[in-house]
N, C-alpha and C positions, 0 to 999 in steps of 0.2 A: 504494500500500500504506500501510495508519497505522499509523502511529508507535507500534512498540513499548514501552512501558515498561521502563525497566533497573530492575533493579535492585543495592544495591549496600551493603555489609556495612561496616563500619568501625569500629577500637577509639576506646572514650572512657575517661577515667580514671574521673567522677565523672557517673552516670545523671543524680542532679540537672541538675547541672552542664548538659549533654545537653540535658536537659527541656528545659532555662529559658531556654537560646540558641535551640535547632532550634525548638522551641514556641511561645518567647515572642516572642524577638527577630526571626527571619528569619521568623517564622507558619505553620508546618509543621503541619497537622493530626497529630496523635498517631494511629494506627492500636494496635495490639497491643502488649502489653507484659509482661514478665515480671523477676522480682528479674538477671537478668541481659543485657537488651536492649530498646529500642525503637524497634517502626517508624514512621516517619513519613513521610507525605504529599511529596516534595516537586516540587511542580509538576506530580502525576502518576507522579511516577516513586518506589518503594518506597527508599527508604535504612533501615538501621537500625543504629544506635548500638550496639553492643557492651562489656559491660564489660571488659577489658581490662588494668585498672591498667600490668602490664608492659610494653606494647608501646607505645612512644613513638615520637610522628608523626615521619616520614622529614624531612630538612631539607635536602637538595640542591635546587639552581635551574638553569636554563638563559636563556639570553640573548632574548628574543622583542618586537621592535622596539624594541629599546633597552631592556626592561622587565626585572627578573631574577624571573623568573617560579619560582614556588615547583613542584618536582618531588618525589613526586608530587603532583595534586591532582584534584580531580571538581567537577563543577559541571553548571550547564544552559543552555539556550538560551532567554531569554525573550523577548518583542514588546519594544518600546524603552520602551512605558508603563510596564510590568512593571519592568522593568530601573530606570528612573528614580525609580519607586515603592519598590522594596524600596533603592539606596541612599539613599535620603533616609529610610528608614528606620533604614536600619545607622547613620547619621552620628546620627539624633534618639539613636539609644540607646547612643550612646559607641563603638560596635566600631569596632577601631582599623586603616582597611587594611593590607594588606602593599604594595598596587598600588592607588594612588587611583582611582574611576572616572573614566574616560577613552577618547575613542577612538585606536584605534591601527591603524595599515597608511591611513592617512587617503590618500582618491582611490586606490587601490588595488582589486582583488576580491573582498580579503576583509575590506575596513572594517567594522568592529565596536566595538561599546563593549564594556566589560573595567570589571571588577573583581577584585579579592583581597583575603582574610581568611580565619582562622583560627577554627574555633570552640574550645571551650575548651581543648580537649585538644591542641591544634596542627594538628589535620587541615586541610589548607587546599584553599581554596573558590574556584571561579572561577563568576561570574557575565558573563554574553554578551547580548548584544543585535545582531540585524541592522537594519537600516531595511528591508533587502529580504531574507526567511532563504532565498530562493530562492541566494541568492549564498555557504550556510555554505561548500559544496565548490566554489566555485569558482574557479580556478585562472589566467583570464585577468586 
């Protein structure tokens, strides 16, 4: 079966703001837009920035191989190219991790690269990578 696309709604304080990270920095095609939201592209999948001012990103964490992993947060699963490509991107244009890329559960099942960051508003962002994504669910 393929892979459906999600999609997924989230407040921002400042649309610019929004624009110029999702847009510019991380390279999200801009899809539709209006004086109160916009969608973009990412990786396929529809996200859309919501104006919001009031509603300030959640800031609880949980412990996830030593890492204090920011709760809640979204993100996606890319090829390791991908993955290696867009952080050398984030680091060329100053965003500042929460969780350095890195792998973690190393020799494991579910070894993976890892990243976090926040876009302007505090929503925070996990990016993934498998070497094999046959292994995301699995368990041995």
């Amino acid at each position: 079966m393929p892979l459906a696309p999600f999609h997924l709604a989230f407040p921002v304080h400042d649309l610019e703001a929004a624009r110029r990270f999702w847009g510019g920095v991380v390279g999200c095609p801009e899809g539709r837009s209006s004086e109160g939201w916009i969608d973009f592209d990412f990786y396929g999948h529809q996200i859309v920035a919501h104006l919001a001012p009031g509603v300030a990103a959640a800031g609880g964490s949980g412990v996830v191989d030593g890492d204090d992993v920011p709760v809640p947060h979204f993100g996606v699963v890319l090829s390791m190219e991908e993955w290696h490509a867009l952080a050398a991107r984030l680091g060329d244009a100053g965003v500042t991790f929460a969780i350095e890329p890195h792998i973690r559960f190393k020799g494991q099942a579910g070894e993976q690269a890892t990243m976090f960051f926040r876009d302007p508003s505090g929503n925070a962002i996990e990016i993934k990578a498998f070497a094999d994504r046959s292994r995301l669910f699995a368990t041995d």
